[in-house]
C-alpha positions as CSV (number, residue, x, y, z in Angstrom):
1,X,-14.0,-10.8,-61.1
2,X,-10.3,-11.4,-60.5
3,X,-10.1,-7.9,-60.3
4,X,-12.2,-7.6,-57.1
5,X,-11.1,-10.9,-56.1
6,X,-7.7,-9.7,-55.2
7,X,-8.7,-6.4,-54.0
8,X,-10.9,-8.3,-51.6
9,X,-8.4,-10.7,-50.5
10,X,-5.7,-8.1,-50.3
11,X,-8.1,-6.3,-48.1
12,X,-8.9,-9.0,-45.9
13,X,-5.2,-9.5,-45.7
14,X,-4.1,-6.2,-44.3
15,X,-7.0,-5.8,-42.0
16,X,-5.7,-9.1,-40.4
17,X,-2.5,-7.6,-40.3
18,X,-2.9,-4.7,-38.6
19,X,-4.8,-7.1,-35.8
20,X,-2.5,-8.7,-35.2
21,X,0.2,-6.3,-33.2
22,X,-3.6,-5.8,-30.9
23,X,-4.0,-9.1,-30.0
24,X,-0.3,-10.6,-29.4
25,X,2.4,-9.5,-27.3
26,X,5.8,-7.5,-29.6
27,X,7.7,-11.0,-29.2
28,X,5.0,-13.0,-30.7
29,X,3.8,-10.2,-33.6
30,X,6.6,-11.4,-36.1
31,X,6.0,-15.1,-36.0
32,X,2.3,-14.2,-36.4
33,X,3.2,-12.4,-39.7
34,X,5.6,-15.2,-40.7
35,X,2.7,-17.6,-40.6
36,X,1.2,-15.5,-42.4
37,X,3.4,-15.1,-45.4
38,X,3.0,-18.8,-45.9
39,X,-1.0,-18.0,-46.0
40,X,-0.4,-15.4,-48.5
41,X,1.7,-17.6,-51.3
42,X,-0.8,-20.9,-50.4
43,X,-3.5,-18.4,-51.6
44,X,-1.7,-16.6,-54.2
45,X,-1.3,-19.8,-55.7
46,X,-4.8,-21.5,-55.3
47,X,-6.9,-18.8,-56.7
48,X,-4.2,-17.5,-59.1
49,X,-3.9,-14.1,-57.6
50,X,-0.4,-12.0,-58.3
51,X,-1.5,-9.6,-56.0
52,X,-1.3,-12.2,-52.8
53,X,2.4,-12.9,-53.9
54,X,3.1,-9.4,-54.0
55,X,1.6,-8.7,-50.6
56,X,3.8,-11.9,-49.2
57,X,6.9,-10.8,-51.0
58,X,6.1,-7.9,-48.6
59,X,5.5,-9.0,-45.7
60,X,8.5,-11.3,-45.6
61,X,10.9,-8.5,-45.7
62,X,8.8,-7.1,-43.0
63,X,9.5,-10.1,-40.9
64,X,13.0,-10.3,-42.3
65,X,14.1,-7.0,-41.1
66,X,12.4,-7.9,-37.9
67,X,14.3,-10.4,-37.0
68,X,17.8,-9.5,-38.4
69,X,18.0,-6.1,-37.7
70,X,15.5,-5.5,-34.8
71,X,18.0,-5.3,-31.4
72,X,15.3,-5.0,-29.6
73,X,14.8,-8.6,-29.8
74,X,17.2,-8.9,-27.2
75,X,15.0,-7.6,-24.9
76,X,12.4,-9.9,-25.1
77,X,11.9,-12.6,-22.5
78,X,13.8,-14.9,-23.9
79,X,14.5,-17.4,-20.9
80,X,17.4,-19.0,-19.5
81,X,16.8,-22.6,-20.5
82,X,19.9,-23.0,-23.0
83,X,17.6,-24.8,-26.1
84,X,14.0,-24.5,-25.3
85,X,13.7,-20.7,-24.9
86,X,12.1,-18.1,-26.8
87,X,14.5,-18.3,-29.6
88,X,13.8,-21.5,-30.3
89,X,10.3,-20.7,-31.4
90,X,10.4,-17.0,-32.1
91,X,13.4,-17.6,-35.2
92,X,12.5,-21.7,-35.5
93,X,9.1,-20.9,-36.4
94,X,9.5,-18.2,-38.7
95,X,12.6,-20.5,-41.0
96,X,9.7,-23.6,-41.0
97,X,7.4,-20.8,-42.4
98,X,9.5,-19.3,-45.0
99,X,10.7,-23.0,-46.0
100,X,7.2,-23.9,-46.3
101,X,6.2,-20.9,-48.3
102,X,9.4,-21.2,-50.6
103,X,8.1,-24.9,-51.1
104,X,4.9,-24.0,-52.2
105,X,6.0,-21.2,-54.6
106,X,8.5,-23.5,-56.7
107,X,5.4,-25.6,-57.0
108,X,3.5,-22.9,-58.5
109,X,5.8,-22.7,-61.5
110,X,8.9,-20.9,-62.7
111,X,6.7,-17.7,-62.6
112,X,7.5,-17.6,-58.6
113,X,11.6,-18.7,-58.6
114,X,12.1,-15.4,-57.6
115,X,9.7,-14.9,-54.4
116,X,10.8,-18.7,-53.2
117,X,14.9,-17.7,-53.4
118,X,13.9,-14.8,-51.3
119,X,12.2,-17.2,-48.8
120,X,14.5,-19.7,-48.9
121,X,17.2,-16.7,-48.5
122,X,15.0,-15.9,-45.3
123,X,14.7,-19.1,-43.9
124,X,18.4,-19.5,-44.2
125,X,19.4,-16.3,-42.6
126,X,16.9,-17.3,-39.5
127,X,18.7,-20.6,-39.3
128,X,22.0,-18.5,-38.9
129,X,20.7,-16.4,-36.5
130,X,18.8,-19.1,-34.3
131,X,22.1,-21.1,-34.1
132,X,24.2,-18.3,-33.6
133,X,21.8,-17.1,-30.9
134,X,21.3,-20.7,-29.2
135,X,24.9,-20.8,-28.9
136,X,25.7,-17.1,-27.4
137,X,22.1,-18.2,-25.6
138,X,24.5,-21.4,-24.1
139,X,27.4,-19.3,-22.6
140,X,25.4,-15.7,-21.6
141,X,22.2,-17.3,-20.4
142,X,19.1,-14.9,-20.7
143,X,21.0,-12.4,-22.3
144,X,22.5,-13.6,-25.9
145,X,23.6,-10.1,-27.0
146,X,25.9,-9.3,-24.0
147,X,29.7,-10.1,-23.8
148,X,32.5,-10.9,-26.2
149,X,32.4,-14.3,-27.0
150,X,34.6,-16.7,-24.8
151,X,37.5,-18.9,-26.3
152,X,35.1,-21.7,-25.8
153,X,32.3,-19.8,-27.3
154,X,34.1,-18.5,-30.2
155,X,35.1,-22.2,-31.2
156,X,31.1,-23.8,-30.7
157,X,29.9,-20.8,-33.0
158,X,32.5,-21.6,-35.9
159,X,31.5,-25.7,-35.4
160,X,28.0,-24.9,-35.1
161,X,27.7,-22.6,-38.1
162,X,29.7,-25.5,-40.0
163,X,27.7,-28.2,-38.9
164,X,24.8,-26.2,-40.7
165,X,26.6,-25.6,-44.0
166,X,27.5,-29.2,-43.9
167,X,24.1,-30.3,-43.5
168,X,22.3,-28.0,-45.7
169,X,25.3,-29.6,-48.6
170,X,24.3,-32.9,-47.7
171,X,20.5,-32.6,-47.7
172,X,20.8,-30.4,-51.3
173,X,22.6,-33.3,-53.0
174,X,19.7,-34.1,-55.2
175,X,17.2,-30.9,-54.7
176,X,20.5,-28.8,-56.0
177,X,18.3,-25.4,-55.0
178,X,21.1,-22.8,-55.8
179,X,20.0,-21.0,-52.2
180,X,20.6,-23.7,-50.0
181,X,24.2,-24.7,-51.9
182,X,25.5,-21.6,-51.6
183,X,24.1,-20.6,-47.5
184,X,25.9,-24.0,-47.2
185,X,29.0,-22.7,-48.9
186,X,28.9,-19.5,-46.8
187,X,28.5,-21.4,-43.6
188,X,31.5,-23.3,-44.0
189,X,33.4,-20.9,-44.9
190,X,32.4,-18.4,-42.1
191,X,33.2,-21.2,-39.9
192,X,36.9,-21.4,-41.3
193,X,37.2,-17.9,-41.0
194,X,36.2,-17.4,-37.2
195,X,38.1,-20.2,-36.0
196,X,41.4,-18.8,-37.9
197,X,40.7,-15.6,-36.8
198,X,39.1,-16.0,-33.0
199,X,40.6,-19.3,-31.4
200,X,43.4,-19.7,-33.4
201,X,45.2,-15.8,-33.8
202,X,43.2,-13.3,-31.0
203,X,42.1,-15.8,-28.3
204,X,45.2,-17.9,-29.2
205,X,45.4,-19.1,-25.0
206,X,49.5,-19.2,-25.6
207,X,49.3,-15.3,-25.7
208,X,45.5,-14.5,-24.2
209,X,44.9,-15.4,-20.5
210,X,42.6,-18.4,-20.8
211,X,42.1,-21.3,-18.9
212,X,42.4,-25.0,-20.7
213,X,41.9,-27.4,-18.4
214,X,44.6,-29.4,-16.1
215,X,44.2,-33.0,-17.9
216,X,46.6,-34.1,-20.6
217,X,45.1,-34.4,-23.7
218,X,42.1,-34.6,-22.3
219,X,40.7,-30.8,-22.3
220,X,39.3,-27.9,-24.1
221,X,41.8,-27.6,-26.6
222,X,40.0,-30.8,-28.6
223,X,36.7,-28.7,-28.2
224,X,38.4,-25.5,-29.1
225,X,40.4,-26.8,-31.9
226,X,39.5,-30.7,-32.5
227,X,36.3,-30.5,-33.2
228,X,36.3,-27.3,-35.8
229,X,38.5,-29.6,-37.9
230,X,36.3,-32.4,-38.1
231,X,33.5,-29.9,-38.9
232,X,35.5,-28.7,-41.6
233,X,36.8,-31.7,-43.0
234,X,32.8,-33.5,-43.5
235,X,32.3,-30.3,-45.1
236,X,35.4,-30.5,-47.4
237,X,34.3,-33.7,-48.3
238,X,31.2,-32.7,-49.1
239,X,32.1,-30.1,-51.1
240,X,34.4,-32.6,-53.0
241,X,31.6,-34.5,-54.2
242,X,30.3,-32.0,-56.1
243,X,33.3,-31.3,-57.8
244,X,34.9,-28.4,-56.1
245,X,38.2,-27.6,-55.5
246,X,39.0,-24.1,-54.6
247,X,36.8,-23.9,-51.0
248,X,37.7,-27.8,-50.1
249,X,41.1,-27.0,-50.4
250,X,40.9,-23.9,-48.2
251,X,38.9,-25.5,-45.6
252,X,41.6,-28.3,-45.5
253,X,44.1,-26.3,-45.1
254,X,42.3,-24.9,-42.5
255,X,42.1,-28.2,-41.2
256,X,45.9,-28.6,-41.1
257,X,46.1,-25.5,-39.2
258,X,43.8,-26.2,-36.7
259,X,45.5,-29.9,-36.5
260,X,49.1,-28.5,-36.3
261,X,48.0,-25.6,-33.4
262,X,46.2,-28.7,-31.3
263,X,49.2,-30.6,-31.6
264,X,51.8,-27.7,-30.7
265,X,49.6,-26.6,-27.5
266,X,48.7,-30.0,-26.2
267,X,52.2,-30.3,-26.1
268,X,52.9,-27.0,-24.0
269,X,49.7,-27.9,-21.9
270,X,51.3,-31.0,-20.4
271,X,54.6,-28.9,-19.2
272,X,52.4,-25.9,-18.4
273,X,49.2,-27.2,-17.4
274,X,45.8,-24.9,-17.4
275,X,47.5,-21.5,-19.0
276,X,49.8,-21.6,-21.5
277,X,50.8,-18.2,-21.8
278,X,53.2,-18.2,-19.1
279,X,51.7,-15.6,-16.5
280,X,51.7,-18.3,-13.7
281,X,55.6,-18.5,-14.4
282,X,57.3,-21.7,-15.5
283,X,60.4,-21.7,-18.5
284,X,60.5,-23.6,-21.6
285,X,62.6,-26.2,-20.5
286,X,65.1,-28.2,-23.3
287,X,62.7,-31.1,-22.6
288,X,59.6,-29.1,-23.6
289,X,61.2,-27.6,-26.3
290,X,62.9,-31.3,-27.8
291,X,59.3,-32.1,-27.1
292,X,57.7,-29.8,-30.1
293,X,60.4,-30.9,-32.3
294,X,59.4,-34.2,-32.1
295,X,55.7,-34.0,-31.8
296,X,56.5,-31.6,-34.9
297,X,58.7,-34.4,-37.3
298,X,56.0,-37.6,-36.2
299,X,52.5,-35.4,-37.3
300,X,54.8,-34.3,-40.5
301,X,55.6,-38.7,-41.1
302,X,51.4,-38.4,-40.5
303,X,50.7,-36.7,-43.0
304,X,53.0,-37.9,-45.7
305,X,51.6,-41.5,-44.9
306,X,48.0,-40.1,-44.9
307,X,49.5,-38.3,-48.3
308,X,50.8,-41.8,-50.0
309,X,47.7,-43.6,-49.3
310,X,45.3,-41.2,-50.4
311,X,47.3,-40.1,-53.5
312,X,46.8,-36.8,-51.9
313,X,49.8,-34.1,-53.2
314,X,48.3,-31.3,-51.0
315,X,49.1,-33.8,-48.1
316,X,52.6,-34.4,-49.3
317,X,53.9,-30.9,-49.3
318,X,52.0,-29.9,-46.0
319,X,54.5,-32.8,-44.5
320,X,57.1,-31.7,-46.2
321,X,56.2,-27.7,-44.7
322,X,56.3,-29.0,-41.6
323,X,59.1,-31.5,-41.5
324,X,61.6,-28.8,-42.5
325,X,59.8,-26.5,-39.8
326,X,60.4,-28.7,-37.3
327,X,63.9,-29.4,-38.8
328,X,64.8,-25.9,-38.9
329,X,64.0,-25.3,-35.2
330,X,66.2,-28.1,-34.3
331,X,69.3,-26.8,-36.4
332,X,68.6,-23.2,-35.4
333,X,67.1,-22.9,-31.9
334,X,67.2,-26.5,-30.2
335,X,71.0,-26.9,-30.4
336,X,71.6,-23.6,-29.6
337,X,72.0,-24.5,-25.9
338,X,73.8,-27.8,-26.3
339,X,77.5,-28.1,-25.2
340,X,80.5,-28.4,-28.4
341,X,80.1,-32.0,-28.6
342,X,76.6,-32.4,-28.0
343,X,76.4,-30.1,-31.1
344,X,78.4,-32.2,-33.0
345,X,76.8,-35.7,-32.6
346,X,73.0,-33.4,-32.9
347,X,74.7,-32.4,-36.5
348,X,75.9,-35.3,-37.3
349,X,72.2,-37.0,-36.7
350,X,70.5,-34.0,-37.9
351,X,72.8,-34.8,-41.5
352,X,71.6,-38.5,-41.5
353,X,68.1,-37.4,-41.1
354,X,68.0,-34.9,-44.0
355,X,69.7,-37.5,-46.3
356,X,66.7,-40.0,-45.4
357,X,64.1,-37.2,-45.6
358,X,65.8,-36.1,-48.8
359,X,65.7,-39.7,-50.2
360,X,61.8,-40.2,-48.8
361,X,60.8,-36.8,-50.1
362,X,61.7,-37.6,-53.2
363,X,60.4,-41.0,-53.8
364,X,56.9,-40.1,-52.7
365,X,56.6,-36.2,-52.4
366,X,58.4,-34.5,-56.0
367,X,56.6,-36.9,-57.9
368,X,53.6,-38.1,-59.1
369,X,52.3,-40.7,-57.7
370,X,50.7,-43.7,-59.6
């Protein structure tokens, strides 16, 4: 009986299957198969049939391999409406179905653990791909897979993709489903490597040609560098709850890049303006360059203040990095161009200044705090 059963439903299955590509148009085919995944494991499970979880183990690579390595998605009319387009629905749909369907499996019993982590897998690569795609979707409108991605862009897709490892870390605090901690985990740390690698070092605006804005302060360098760091730092202290050290730490330290490069080039964007590579002409003047020194010795006072308070050794020695940085400079560059006695009275204050930073170092960096 269960025999013909599952030959019967199997049957029905693929005959539905194969009506499908008749009936819809190519964009709409996979989401019609992803509902239908979820069909296959609610059935699997309600008349005990193997078979059914075999067929929807199948067809969810099917629909996997659709949407993750089908290019030809980009040629579907996708829209130019930045969020309500046909991504929305055409990945959005397909991530509720898989969720759904990974839901019902782990209710099934610890005979399906394996087919839900595969959903769950596929419903968090869709979720990657539908933000990474709503964000190309943002700055190439219509046509998502076109284009390098922009300074701008580059820095949206490393806070959107850790805004979604965040979130999936803080909605998995009690579930603890091993899937969704580690697509967390990967987000966040895909999110510190492309903003190290894309804003920060190869579309670095103080060597590449981009524009940052003409206001003070006020302009894209918080979006391109500000807001990655606050990404990054809920997700460090996310990731701290749980007990981990090893990607908190590296995703702070990422912060404290991120933090020192804002700092350095919001400095150069108020002598220089909207580029800061220096095509448009305009020297460094001893102003400007007095001007990082400084900016350099008050965020390294920051952080060994933030450091004492919060007991926080990594915070202690990242001032104490950049103190002697900014130190350095001004014994070896900044007084290089100051008259004999200039020089002298800049050494003699430069002396005083190390004897206090010696003295402050190490009362509250070289050793432990209580």
């Amino acid at each position: 009986m269960d025999a013909g059963l599952a030959a019967l439903a199997v049957a029905v299955t693929t005959f539905v299957s194969l009506a499908v590509p008749l009936e819809l148009e190519r964009q709409w085919l996979t989401v019609a198969w992803a509902l239908e995944v979820t069909a296959l494991v609610w059935l699997a499970g309600r008349f005990k049939l193997p078979a059914l979880a075999a067929l929807a183990r199948l067809m969810a690579v099917l629909v996997a391999v659709r949407l993750l390595v089908n290019f030809s998605v980009f040629e579907y009319p996708i829209g130019t409406d930045p969020v309500f387009n046909w991504l929305l629905y055409g990945y959005g749909l397909p991530l509720l179905a898989f969720a759904a369907a990974a839901w019902l499996a782990r209710r099934q019993g610890p005979g399906e653990a394996q087919l839900a982590t595969l959903l769950e897998g596929g419903a968090l690569a869709f979720a990657f791909t539908l933000v990474t795609l709503e964000v190309r979707q943002l700055y190439h409108p219509g046509t998502p897979g076109s284009g390098a991605p922009t300074l701008a862009e580059s820095a949206a897709l490393a806070s959107a993709w850790g805004v979604l490892g965040a979130v999936l870390l803080a909605a998995n605090r009690k579930a603890l489903l091993k899937s969704v901690e580690w697509g967390g985990r990967i987000f966040l740390a895909l999110a510190a490597l492309a903003v190290l690698v894309l804003p920060s070092f190869l579309l670095n605006p103080l060597w590449d040609h981009n524009a940052v804005g003409e206001t003070p302060v006020f302009n894209l360098l918080l979006w391109i560098y500000a807001l990655p760091a606050v990404v990054l730092g809920f997700g460090a202290a996310e990731l701290r709850r749980r007990g981990s050290r090893k990607l908190p730490a590296a995703l702070s330290t990422t912060v404290l890049i991120l933090a020192f490069l804002l700092l350095t080039l919001e400095v150069r964007q108020a002598f220089h303006g909207n580029y800061l590579d220096g095509l448009n002409g305009g020297e460094s003047t001893v102003a400007e360059r007095y001007s990082y020194s400084a900016a350099w010795i008050l965020f390294g006072a920051a952080l060994l203040v933030l450091g004492v308070l919060r007991r926080g050794k990594a915070l202690r020695y990242a001032s104490l990095a950049v103190t002697l940085l900014a130190v350095g400079k001004v014994f070896l560059y900044d007084t290089a161009n100051l008259s004999d006695l200039y020089r002298v009275f800049s050494f003699l204050g430069l002396g005083v200044s190390l004897l206090a930073l010696a003295w402050v170092y190490q009362r509250f960096v070289f050793r432990e705090l209580p």
